[in-house]
N, C-alpha and C positions, 0 to 999 in steps of 0.2 A: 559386483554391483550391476555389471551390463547386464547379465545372465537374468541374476536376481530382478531386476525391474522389467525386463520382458515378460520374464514368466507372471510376475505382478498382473501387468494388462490383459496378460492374453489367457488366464484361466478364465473357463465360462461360468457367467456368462462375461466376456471379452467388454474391456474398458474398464468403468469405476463409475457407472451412475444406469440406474432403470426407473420407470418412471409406474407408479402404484395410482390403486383406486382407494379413495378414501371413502367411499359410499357404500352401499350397498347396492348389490346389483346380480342379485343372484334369482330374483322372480318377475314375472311379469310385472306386476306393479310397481317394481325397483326401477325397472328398463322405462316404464311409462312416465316415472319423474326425473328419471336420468335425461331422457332423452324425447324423443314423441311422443304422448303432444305435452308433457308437462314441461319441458323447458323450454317453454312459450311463457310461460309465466317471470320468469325473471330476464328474462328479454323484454318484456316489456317494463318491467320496472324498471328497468337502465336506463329503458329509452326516455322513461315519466322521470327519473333521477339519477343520471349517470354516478354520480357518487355512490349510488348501491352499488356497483359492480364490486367494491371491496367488498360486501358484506355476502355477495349471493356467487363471488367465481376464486380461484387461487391468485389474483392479479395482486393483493394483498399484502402476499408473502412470497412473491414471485418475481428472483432476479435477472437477467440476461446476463450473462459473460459472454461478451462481443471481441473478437479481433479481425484482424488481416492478417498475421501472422508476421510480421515486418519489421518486429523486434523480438522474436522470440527468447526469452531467458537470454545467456551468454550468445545463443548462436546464432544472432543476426537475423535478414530476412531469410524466414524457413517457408514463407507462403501459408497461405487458408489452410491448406490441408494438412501439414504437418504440425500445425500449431494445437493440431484438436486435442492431445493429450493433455499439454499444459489445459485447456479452456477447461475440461473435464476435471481436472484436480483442481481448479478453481471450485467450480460448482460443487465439490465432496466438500473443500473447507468451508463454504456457506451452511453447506446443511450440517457436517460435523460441530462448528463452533456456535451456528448463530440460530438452526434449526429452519434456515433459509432456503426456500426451496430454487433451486436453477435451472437451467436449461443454457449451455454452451451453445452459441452462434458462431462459424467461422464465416465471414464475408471476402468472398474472392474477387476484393477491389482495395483498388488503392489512391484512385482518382479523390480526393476531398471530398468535393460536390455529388458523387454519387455516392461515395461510402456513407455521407450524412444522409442523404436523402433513403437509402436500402433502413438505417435503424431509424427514424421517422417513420418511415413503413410499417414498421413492426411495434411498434413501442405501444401501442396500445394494449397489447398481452400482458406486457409488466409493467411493477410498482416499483422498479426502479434496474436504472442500465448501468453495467459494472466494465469499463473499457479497458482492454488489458494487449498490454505486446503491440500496442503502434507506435511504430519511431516518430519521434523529432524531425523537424518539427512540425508533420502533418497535426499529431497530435494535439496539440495546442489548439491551432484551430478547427477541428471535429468535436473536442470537448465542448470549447466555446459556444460553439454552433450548437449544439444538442443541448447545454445547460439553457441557452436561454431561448429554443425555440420549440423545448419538450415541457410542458408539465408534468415531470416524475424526475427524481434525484437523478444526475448521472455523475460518476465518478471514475476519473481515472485513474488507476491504483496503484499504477506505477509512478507517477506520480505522489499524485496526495496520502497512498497509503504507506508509502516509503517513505516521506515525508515527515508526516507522525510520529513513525514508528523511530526514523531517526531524532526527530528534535527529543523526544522523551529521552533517549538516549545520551543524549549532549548534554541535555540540561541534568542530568542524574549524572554524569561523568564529572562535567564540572561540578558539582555540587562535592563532592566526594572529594575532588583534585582541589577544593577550596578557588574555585574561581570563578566568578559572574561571566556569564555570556555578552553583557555591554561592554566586556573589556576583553575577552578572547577575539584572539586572530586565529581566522580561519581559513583552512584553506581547505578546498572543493576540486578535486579532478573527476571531467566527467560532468561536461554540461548538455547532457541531454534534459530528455522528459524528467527525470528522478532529480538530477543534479540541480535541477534550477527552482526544481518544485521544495526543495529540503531549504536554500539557500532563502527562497521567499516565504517559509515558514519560521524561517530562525529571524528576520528579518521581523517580521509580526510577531515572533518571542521577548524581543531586544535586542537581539543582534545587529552592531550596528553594518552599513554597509562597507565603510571605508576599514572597516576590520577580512573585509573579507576578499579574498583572491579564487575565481574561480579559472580552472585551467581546461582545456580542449584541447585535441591531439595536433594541434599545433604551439601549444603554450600558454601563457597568463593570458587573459582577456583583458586587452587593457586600453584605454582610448586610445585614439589613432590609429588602428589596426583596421584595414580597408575588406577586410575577409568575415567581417559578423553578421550576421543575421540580427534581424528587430529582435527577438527573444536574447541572444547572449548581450546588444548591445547595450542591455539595462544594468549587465553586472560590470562594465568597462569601469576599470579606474585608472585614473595616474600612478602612475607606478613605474621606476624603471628596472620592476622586476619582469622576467623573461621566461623563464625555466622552472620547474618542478625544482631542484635544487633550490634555485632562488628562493619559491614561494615560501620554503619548509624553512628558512633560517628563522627561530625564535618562532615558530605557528604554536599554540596554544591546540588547536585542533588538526584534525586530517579525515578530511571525508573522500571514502572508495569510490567509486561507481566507473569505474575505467577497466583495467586487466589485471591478471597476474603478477607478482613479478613485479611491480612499478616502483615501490617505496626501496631505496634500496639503506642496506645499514647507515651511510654515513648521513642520508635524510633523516632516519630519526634521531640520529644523533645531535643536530643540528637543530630539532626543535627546544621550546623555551621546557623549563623543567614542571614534572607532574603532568604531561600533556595527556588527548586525550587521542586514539587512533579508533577509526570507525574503518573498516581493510572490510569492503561490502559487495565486493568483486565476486561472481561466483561461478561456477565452482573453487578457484582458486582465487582468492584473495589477493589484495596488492602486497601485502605481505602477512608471514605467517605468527600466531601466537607463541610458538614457541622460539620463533628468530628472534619475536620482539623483547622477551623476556632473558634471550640468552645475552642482549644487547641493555637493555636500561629494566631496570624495576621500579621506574618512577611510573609506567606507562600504562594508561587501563587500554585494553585493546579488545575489541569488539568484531566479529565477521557476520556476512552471511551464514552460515554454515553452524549446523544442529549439532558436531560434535565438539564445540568449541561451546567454552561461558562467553554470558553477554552476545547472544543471537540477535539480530536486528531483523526480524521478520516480518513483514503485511500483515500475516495473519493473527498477529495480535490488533489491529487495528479494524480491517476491512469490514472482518462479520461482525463486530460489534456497532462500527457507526451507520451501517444498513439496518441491523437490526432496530437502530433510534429513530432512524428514518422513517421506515415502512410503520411504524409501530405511532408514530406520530403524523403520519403520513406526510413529511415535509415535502416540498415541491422542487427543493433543492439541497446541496449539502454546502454549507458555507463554512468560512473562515473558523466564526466562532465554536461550532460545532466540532473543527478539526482538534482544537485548542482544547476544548473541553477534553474531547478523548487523552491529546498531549500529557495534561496535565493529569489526569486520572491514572493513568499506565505510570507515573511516575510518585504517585502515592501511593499506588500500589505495589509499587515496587517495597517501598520503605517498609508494609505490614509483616507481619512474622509469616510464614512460609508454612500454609498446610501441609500435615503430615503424608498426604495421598500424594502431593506434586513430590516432595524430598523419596517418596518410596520409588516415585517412576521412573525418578532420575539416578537412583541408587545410592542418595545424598544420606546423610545421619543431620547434617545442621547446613542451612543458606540463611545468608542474613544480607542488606542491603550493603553493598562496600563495591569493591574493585570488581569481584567477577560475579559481583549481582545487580546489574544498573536498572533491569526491566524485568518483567515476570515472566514465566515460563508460560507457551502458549496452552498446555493443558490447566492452566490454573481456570477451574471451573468460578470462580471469583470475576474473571473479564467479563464473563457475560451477566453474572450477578450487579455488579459494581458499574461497569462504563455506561451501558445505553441508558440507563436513567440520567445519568450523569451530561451527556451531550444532547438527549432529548430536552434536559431542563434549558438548556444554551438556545438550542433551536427555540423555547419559548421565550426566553430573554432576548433575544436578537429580531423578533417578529417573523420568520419562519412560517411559522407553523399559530394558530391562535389558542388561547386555553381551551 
């Protein structure tokens, strides 16, 4: 795989994204409207009605993938520059899934107040900023700052798109497992950006809060603990649990976002019957699908990871609610929007399974049950089905106007 993914990047031309003319521009009179003196002409329409800029530049259909590199995938702070691979595979699955066009931004700062102020800078190029790989909890407040001091969507994906992607997941797990989410206890390792953003989406699903345990690599978060930040202090309960052991006696759910390795046999053993395990750890999950199976068969288990059923991936989420976005041209992505997509990916789930996705996958039959909670990201259906779907939300919610 190391070999293999090198040589991936580094055939020419070197990377995964080149950027095309969509004009024409092969004569004198091409060049004269491309360029001097005819694009004079919609520079001044901007200037008479900034709103044209959608209709006369790519700002349209044009997204930014912004980072620092400061959480990169599993492997911590990698810095600007190492991060640029992932940014770049972001930008391929925008254009691959949603026909989104991107441009990866690496910013080599990590200072808050300048990082927001460098994408303010910039943000007039695009119709909308997609933040990716900043840790916890600068995170929090750079989004903050940029949702409500940008006119154009900004989303952080690691977050919210994880978020989605998981709650659809829960709520089709449970459903299958025969158990309401008002009544599963759950339990969450891994209170970063993703951890808290899943936990305050299930929460706005039904999830209640006193159902739920979140844990940090010191333990349960639980009042009175002198060590929390304002962001984990909102999930604090009473509780005189302690320990990951603790947490998992009788838990109905188990959500990853921590390491390898962590869930061990006699935790799952330990949880309530039928549960549901989301092991979202990646490359190596908290624990494995086939541990979990050689241990209990009541258990639907789910990873990061595209060789395993039941993937919990962004990319069933990300390019589709940009895509509702820029297409509606909302000014932001809200709650109810995320919900719409939620719920979407999870009735999609239930449909019978095109013959083109079952050929890719080398399946003969999929049907919605234990090792099918959510749709496969090639299902050419996400893009047909969700952005209608959560564009309609954005006009139910005031958003956007008819």
């Amino acid at each position: 795989m190391k070999q293999a993914a090198l040589r991936y990047h580094q055939q020419l031309p070197a990377g995964k994204l080149s950027v095309e003319i969509t004009k024409p521009a092969n004569t004198q009179d091409d060049l004269s409207l491309a360029y001097s003196p005819g694009v004079a002409e919609p520079v001044k329409a901007i200037l008479d009605q900034p709103d044209k800029v959608y209709d006369l530049t790519i700002k349209g259909n044009l997204v930014a993938v912004i980072s620092n590199g400061t959480a990169t995938l599993g492997l911590g702070n990698t810095g600007a520059l190492a991060c640029k691979p992932v940014m770049e595979g972001k930008a391929l699955l925008f254009k691959r899934f949603a026909n989104i066009d991107s441009f990866d931004i690496e910013v080599d700062e990590t200072d808050v107040e300048k990082f927001v102020q460098v994408v303010k800078s910039i943000a007039p190029t695009f119709g909308g900023i997609n933040l990716e790989d900043i840790k916890a909890p600068e995170c929090f407040e750079i989004e903050r700052r940029l949702v409500e001091e940008l006119d154009i969507p900004v989303f952080h994906d690691d977050q919210h798109g994880t978020a989605v992607i998981t709650v659809a997941a829960v709520l089709n797990a449970l459903e299958i497992q025969q158990k309401t989410l008002a009544e599963a206890k759950i339990v969450c390792v891994g209170a970063g950006a993703a951890g808290m953003a899943i936990l305050d989406l299930l929460i706005e699903s039904g999830a209640q809060k006193s159902n739920i345990l979140l844990l940090d690599s010191k333990g349960v978060i639980y009042t009175g603990r002198s060590d929390l930040n304002a962001y984990k202090q909102v999930f604090a309960v009473e509780t005189e649990k302690r320990t990951l052991m603790d947490a998992m006696q009788n838990a109905d759910v188990f959500l990853g976002l921590s390491r390898g390795g962590l869930l061990s046999k006699e935790m799952l053993l330990s949880m309530a019957e039928n549960p549901v395990v989301l092991a979202m750890a990646n490359p190596d999950p908290e624990i494995l699908p086939e541990d979990v199976r050689a241990i209990r068969k009541d258990v639907i288990i789910g990873t990061g990871r595209s060789d395993y059923p039941n993937q919990v991936n962004n990319v069933l989420g990300f390019p589709y609610i940009f895509r509702a976005a820029l297409d509606c041209r909302a000014k932001v992505i809200n709650t109810p929007m995320k919900l719409a997509c939620v719920q979407a990916l999870c009735d999609l789930a239930k449909q019978p399974v095109p013959e083109e996705v079952l050929q890719a996958y080398g399946l003969t039959e999929l049907s919605f049950g234990k090792d099918y909670i959510l749709p496969k990201p090639i299902d050419s259906r996400l893009l047909e089905e969700l952005p209608p779907l959560i564009i309609q939300a954005a006009l139910d919610s005031g958003v956007v106007s008819p």
